[in-house]
ROPA-374110 format. One record per residue (C-alpha): x, y, z; residue number from 1. Coordinates in Angstrom, 1 decimal, m for minus. Layout:
BEGIN
[atom [X; Y; Z]; NUM]
...
END
This chain:
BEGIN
[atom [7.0; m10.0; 6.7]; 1]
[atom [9.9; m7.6; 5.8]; 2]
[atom [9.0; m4.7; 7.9]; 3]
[atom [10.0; m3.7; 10.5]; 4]
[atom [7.5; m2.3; 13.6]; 5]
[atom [8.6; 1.6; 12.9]; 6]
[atom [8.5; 1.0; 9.1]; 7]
[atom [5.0; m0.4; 9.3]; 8]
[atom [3.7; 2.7; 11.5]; 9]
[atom [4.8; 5.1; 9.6]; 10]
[atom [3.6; 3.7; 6.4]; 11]
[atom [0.2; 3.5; 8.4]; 12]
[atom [0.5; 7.4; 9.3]; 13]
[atom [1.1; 8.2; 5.7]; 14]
[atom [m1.5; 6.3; 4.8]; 15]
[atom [m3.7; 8.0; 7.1]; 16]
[atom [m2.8; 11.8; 6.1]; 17]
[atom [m3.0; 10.8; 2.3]; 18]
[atom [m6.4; 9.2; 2.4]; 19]
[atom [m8.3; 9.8; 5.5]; 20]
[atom [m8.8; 7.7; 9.1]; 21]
[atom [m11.0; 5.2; 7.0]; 22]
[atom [m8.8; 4.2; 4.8]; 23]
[atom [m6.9; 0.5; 5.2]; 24]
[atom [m3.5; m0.6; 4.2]; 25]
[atom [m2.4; m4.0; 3.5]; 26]
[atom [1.1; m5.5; 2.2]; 27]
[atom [1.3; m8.2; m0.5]; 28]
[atom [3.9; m9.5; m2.9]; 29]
[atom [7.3; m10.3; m2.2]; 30]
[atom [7.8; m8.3; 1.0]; 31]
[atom [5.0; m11.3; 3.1]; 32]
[atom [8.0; m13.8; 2.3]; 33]
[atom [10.8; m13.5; 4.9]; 34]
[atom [13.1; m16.0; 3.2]; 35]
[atom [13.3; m13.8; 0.0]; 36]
[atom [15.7; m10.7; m0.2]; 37]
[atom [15.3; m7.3; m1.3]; 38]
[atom [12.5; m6.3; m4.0]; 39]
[atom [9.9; m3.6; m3.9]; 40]
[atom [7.0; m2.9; m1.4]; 41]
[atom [3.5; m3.7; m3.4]; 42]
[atom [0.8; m1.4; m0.7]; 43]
[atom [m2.5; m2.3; m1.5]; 44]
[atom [m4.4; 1.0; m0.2]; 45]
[atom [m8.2; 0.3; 0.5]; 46]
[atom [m10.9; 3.6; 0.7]; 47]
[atom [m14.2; 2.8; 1.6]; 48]
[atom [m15.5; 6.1; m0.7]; 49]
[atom [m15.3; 6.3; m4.2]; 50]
[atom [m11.7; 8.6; m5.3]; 51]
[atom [m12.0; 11.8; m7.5]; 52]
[atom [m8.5; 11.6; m9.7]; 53]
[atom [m7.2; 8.2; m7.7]; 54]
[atom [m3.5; 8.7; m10.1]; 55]
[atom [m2.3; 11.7; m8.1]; 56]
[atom [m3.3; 10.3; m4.8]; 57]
[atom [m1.4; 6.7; m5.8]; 58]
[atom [1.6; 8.7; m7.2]; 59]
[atom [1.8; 10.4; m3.6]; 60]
[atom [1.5; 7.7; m1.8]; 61]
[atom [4.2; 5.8; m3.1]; 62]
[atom [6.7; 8.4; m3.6]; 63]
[atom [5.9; 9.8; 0.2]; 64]
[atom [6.3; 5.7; 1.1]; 65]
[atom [9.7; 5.3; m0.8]; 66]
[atom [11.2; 8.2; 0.8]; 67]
[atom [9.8; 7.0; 3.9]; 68]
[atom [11.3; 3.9; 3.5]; 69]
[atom [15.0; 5.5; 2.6]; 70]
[atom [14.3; 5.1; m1.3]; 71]
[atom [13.4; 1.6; m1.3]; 72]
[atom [10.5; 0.8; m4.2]; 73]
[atom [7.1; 1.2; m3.7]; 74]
[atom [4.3; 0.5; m5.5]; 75]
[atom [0.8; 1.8; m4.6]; 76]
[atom [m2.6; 0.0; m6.0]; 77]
[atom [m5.7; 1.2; m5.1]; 78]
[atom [m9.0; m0.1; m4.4]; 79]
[atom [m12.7; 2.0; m3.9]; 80]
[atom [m15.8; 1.7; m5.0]; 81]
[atom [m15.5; 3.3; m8.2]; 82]
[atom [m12.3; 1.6; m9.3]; 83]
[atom [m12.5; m1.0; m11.4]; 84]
[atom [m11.2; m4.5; m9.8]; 85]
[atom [m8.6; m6.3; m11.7]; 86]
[atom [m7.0; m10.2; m10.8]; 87]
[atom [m4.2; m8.2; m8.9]; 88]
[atom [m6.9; m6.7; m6.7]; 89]
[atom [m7.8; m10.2; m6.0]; 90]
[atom [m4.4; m11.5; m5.2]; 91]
[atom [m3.9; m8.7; m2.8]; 92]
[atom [m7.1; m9.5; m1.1]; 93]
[atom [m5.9; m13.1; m0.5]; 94]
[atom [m2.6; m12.8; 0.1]; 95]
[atom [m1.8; m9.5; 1.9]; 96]
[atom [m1.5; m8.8; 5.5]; 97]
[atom [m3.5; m5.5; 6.6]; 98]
[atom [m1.0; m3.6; 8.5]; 99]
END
């Protein structure tokens, strides 16, 4: 994984002010593979209660994560009960590492 310990918490903190104590935050994509290089952060941000207007809190999110993470991309998918699941969903399931 291509995060480091202090990056990792304080994605978890934003995570935690954005979208409550509940809410779960898992890494996939490119970032899981430490023999690749550069690339953008893919956060996969899991709520346990449905989301009211889910493109505001994704937008802040990832723009509170790239500054966070001195500029660097980040992308920010979210998954709740009233969200439709697409195959990218599933992939992030699979393949990503809840931090």
């Amino acid at each position: 994984m291509r995060l480091n310990r202090q990056q990792i918490d304080l994605l978890k903190h934003i995570a935690l002010e954005e979208a409550g104590a509940h809410a779960r935050l898992r890494l996939f994509g490119s970032r899981l593979d430490d023999t690749l290089r550069g690339g953008d952060v893919d956060l996969l941000l899991e709520l346990d209660t449905p989301v009211g207007d889910p493109a505001p809190l994704a937008a802040r999110m990832a723009a509170r994560a790239s500054r966070a993470l001195g500029g660097r991309k980040v992308d920010v998918l979210l998954a709740a009960p009233n969200l439709k699941r697409l195959p990218i969903h599933d992939a992030a399931f699979q393949r990503g590492v809840v931090l």
